[in-house]
mmCIF file as Biopython writes it, N, C-alpha, C and O atoms, coordinates in Angstrom:
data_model
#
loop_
_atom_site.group_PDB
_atom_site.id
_atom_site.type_symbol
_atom_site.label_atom_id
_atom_site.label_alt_id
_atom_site.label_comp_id
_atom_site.label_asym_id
_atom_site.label_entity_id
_atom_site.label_seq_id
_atom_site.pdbx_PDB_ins_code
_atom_site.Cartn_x
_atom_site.Cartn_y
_atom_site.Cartn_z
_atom_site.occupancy
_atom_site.B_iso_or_equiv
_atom_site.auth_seq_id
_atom_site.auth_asym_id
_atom_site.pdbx_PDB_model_num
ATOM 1   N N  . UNK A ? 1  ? 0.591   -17.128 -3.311 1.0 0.0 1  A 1 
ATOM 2   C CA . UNK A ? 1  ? 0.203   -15.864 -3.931 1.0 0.0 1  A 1 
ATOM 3   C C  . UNK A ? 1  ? -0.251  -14.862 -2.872 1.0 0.0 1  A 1 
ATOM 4   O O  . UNK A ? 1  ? 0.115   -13.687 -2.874 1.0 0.0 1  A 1 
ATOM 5   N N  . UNK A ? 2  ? -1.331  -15.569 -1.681 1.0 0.0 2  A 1 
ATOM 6   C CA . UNK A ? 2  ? -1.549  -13.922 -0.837 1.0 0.0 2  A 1 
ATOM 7   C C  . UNK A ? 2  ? -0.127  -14.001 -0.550 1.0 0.0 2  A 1 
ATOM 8   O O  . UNK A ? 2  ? 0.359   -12.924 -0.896 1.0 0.0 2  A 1 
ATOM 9   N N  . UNK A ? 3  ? 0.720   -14.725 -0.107 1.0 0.0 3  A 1 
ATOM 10  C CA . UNK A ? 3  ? 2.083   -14.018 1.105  1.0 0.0 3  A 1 
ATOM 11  C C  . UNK A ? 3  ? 2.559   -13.223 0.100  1.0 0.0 3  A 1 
ATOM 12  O O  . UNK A ? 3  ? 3.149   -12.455 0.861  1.0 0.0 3  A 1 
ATOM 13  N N  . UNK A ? 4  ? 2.809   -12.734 -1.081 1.0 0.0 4  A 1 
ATOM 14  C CA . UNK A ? 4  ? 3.164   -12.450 -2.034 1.0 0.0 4  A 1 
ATOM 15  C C  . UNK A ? 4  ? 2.305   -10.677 -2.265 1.0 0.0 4  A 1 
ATOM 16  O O  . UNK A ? 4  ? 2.935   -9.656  -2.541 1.0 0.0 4  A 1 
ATOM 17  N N  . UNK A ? 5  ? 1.221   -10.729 -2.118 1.0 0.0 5  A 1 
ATOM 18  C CA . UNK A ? 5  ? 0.274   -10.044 -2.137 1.0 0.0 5  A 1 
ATOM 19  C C  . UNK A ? 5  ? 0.696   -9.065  -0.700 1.0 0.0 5  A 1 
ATOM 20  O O  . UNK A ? 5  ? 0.958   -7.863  -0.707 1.0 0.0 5  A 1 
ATOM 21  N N  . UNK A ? 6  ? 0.666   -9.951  0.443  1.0 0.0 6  A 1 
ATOM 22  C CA . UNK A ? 6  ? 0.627   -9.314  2.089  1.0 0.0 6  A 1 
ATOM 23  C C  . UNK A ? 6  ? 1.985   -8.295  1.822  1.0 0.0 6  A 1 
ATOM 24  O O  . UNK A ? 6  ? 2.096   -7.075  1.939  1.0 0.0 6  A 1 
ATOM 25  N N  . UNK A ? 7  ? 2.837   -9.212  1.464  1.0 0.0 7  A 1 
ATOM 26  C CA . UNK A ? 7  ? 4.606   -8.243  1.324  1.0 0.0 7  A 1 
ATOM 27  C C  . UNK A ? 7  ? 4.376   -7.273  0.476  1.0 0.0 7  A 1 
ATOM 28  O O  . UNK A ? 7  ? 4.831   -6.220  0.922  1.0 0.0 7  A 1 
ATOM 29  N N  . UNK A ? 8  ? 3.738   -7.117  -0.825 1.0 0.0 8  A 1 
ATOM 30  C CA . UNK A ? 8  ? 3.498   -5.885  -1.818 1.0 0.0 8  A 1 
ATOM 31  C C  . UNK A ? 8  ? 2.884   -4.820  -0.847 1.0 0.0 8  A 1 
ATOM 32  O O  . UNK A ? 8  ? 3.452   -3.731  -0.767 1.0 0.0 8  A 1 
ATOM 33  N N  . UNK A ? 9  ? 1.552   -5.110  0.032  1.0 0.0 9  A 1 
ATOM 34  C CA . UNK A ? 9  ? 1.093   -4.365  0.591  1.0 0.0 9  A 1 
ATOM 35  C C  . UNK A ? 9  ? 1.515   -3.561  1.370  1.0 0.0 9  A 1 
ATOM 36  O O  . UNK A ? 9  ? 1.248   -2.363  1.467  1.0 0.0 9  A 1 
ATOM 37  N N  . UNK A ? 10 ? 2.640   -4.609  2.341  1.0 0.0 10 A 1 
ATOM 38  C CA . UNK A ? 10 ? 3.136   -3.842  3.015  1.0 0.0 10 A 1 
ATOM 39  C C  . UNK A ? 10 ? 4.272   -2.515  3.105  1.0 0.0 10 A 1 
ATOM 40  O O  . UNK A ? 10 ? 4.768   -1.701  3.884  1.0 0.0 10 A 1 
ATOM 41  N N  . UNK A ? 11 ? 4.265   -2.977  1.678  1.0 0.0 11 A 1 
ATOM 42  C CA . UNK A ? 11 ? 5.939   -2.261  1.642  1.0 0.0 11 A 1 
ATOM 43  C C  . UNK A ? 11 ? 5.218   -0.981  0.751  1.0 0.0 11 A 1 
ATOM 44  O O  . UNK A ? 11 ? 5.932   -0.038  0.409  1.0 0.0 11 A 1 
ATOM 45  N N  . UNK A ? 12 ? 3.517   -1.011  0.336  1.0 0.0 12 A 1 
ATOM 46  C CA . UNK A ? 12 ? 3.193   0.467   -0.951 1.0 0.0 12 A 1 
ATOM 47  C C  . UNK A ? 12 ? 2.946   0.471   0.648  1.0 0.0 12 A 1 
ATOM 48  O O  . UNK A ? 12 ? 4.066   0.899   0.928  1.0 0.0 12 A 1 
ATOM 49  N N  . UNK A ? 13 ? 2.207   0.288   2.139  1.0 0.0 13 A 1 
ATOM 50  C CA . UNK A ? 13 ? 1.822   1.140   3.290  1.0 0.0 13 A 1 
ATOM 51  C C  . UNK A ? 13 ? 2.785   1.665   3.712  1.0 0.0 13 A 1 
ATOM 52  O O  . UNK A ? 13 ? 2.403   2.760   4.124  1.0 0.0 13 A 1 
ATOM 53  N N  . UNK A ? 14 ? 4.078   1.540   3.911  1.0 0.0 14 A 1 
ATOM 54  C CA . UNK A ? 14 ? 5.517   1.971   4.817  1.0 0.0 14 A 1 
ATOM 55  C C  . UNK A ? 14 ? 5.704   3.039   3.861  1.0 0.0 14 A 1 
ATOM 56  O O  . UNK A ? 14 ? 5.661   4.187   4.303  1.0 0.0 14 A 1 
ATOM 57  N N  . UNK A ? 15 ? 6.002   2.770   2.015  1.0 0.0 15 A 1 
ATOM 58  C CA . UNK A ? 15 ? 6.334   3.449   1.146  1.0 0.0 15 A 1 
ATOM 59  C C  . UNK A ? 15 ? 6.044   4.497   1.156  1.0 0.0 15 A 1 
ATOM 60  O O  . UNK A ? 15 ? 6.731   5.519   1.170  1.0 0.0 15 A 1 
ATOM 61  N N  . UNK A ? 16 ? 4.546   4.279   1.146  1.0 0.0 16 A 1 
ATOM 62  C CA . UNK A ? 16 ? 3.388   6.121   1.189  1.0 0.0 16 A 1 
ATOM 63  C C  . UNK A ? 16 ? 3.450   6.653   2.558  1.0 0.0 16 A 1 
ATOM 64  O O  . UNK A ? 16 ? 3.033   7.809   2.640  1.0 0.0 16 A 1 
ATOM 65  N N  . UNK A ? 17 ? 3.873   6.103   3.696  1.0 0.0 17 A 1 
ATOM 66  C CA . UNK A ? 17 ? 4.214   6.504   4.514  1.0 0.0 17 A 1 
ATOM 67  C C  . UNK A ? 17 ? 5.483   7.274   4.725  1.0 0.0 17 A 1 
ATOM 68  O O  . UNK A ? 17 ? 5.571   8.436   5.123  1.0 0.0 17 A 1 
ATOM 69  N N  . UNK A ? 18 ? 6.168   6.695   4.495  1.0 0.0 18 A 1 
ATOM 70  C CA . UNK A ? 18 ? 8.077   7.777   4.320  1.0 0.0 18 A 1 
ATOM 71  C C  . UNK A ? 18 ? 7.456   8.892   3.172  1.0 0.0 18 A 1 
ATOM 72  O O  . UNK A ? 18 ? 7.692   10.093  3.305  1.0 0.0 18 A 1 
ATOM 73  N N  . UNK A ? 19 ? 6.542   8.306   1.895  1.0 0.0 19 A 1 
ATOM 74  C CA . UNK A ? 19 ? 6.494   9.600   1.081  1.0 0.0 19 A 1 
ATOM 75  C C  . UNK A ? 19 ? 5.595   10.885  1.671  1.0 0.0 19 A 1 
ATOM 76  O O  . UNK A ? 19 ? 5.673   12.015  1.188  1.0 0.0 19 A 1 
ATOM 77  N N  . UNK A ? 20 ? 4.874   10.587  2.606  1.0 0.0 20 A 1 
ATOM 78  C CA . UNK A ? 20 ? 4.072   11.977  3.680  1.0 0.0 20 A 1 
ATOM 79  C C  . UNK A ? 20 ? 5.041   12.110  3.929  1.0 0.0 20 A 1 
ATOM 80  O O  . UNK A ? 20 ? 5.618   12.630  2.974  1.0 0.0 20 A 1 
ATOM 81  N N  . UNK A ? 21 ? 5.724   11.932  4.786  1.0 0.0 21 A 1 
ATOM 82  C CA . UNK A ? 21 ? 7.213   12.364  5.795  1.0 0.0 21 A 1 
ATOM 83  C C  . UNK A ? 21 ? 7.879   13.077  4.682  1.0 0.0 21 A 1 
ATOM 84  O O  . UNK A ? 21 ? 8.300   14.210  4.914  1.0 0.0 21 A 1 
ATOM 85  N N  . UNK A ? 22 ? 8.051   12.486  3.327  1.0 0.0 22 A 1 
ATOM 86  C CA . UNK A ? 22 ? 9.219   13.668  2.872  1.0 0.0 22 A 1 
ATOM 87  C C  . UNK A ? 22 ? 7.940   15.143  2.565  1.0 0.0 22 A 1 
ATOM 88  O O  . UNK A ? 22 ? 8.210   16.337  2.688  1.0 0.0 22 A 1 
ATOM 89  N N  . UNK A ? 23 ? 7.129   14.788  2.321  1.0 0.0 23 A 1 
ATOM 90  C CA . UNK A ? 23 ? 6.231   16.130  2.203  1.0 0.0 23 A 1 
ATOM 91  C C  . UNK A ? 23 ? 5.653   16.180  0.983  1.0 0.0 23 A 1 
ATOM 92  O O  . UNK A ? 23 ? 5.491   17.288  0.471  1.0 0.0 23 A 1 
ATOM 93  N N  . UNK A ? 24 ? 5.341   15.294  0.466  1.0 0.0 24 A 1 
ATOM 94  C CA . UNK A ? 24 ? 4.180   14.593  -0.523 1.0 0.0 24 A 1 
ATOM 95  C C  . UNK A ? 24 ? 3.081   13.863  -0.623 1.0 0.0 24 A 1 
ATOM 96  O O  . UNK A ? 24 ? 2.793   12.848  -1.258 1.0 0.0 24 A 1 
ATOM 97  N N  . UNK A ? 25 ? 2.324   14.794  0.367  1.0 0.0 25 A 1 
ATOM 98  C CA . UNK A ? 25 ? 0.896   14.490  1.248  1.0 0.0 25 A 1 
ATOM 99  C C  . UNK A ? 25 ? -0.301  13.772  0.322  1.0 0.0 25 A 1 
ATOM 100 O O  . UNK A ? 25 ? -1.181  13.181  0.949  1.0 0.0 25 A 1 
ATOM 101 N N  . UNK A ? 26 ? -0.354  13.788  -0.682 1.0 0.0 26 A 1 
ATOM 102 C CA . UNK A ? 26 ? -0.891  13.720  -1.773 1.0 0.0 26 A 1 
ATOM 103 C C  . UNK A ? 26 ? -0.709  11.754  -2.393 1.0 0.0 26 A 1 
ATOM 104 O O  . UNK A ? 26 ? -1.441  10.765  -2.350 1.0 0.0 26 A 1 
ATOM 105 N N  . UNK A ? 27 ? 0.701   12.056  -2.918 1.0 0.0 27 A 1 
ATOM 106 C CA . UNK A ? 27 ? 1.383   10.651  -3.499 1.0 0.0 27 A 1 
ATOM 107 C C  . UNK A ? 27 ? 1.253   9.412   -2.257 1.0 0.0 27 A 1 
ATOM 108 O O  . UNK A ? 27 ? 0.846   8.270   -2.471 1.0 0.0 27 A 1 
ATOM 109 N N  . UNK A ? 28 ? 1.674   9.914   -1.017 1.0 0.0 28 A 1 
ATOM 110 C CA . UNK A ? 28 ? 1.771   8.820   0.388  1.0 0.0 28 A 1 
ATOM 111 C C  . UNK A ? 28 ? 0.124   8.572   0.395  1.0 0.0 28 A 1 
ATOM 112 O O  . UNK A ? 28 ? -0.195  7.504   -0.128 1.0 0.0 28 A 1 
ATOM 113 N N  . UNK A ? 29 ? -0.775  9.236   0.811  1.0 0.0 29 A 1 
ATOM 114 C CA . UNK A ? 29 ? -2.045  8.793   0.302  1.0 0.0 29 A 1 
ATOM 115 C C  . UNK A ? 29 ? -2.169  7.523   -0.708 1.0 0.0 29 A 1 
ATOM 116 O O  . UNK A ? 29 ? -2.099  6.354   -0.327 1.0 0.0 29 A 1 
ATOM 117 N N  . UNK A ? 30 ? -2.363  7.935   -2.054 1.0 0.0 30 A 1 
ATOM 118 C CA . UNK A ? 30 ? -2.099  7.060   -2.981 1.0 0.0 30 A 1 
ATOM 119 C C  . UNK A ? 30 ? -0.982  5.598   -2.707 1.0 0.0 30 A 1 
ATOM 120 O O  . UNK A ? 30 ? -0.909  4.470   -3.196 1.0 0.0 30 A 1 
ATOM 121 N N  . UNK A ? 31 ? -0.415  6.172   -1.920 1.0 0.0 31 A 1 
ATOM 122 C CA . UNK A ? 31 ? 0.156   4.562   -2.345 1.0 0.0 31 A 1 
ATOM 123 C C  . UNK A ? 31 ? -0.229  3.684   -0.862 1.0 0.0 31 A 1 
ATOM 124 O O  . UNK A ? 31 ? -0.013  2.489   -0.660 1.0 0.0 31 A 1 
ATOM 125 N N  . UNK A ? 32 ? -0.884  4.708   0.111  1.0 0.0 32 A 1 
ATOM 126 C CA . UNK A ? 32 ? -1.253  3.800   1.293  1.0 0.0 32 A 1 
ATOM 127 C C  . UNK A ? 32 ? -2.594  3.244   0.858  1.0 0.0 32 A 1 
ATOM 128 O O  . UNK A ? 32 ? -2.835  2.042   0.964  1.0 0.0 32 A 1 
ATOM 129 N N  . UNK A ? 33 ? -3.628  4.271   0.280  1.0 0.0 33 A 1 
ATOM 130 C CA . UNK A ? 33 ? -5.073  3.381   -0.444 1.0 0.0 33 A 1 
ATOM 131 C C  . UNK A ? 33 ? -4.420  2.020   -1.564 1.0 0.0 33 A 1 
ATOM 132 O O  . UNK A ? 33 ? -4.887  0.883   -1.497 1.0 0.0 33 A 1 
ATOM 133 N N  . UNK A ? 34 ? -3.699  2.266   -2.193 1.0 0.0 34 A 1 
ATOM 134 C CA . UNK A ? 34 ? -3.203  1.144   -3.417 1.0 0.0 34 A 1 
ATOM 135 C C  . UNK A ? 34 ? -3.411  -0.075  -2.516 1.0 0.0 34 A 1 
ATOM 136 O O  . UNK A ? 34 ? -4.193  -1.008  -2.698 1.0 0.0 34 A 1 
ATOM 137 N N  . UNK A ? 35 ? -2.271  0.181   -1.174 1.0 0.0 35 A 1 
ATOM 138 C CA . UNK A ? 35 ? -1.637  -0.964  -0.502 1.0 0.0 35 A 1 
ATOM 139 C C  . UNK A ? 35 ? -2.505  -1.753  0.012  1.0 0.0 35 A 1 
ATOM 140 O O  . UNK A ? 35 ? -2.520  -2.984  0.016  1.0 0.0 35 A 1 
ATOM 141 N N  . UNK A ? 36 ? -3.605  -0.634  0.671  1.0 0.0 36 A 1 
ATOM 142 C CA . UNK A ? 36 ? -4.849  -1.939  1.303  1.0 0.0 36 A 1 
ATOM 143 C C  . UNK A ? 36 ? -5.589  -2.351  0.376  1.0 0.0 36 A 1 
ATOM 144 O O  . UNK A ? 36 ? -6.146  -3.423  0.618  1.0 0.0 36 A 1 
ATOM 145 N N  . UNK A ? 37 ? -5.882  -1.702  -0.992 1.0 0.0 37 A 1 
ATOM 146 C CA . UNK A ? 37 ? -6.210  -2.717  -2.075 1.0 0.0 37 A 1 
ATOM 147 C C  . UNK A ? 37 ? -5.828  -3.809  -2.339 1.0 0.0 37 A 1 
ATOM 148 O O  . UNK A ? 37 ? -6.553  -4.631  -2.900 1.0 0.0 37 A 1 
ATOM 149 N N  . UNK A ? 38 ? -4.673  -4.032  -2.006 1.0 0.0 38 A 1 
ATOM 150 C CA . UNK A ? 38 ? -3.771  -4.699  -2.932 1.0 0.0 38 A 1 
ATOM 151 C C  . UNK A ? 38 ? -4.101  -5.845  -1.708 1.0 0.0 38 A 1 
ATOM 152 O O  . UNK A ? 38 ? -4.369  -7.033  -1.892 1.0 0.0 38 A 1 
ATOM 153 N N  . UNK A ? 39 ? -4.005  -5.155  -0.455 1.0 0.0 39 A 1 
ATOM 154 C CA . UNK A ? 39 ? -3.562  -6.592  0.086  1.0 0.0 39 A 1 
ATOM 155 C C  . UNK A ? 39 ? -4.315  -7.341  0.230  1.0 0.0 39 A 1 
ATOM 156 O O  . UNK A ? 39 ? -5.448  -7.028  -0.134 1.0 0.0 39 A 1 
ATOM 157 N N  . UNK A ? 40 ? -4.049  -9.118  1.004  1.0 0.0 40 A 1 
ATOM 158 C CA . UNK A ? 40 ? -5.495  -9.943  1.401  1.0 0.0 40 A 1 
ATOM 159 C C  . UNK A ? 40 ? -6.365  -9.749  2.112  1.0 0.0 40 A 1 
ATOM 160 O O  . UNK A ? 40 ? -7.454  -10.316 2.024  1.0 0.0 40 A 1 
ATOM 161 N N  . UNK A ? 41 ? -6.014  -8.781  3.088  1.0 0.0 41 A 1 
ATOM 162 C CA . UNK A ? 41 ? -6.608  -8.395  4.382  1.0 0.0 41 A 1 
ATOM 163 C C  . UNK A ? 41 ? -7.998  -7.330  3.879  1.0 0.0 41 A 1 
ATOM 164 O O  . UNK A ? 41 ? -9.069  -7.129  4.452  1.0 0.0 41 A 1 
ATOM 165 N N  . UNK A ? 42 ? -7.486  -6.812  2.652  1.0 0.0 42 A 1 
ATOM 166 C CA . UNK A ? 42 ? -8.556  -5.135  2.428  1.0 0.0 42 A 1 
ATOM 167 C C  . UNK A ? 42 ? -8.900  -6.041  0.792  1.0 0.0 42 A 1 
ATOM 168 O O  . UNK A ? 42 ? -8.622  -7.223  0.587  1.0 0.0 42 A 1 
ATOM 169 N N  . UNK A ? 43 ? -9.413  -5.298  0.019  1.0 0.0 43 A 1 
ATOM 170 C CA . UNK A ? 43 ? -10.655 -5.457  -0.901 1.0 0.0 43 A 1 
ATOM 171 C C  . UNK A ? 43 ? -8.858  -6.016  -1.850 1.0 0.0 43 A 1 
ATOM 172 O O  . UNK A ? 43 ? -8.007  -5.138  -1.993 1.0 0.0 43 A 1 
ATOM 173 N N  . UNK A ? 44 ? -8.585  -7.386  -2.342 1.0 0.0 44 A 1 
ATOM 174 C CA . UNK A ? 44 ? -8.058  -7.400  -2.827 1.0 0.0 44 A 1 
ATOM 175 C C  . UNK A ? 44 ? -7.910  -7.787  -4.690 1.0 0.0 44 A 1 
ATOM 176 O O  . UNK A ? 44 ? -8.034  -8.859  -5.281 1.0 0.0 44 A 1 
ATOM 177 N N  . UNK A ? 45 ? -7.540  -6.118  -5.299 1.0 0.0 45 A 1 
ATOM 178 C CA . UNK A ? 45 ? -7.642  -6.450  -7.021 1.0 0.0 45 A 1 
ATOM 179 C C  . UNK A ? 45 ? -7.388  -7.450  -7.731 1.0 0.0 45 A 1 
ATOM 180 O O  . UNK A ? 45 ? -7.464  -7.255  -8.944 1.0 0.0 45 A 1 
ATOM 181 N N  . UNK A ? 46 ? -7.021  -8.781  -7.282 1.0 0.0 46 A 1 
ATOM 182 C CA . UNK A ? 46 ? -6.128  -10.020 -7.952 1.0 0.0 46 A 1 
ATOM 183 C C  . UNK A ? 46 ? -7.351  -11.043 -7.898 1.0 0.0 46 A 1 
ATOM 184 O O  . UNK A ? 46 ? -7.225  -12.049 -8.596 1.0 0.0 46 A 1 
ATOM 185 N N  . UNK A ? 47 ? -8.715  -10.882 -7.029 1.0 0.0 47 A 1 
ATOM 186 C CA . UNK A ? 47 ? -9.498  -12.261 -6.606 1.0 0.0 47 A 1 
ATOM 187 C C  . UNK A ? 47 ? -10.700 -11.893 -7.702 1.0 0.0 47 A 1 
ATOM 188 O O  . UNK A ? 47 ? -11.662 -12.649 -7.841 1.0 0.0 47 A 1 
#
């Protein structure tokens, strides 16, 4: 379940990352805070 957790994370941090780059400064935020929620490493919502 974390490796499962680590891969979700990583892919909402890259995600909200390309979404700043297209110029949705706002949404890329949001999905880079989600991601370290989400993951094992940062405060994770699943424990």
């Amino acid at each position: 379940m974390e490796m499962i957790l680590w891969i979700l994370a990583v892919i909402l941090v890259v995600y909200g990352i390309y979404t700043i780059f297209r110029g949705r400064l706002l949404m890329g935020i949001v999905f880079i805070v989600v991601g370290l929620l989400v993951g094992p490493g940062g405060v994770s919502l699943f424990t």
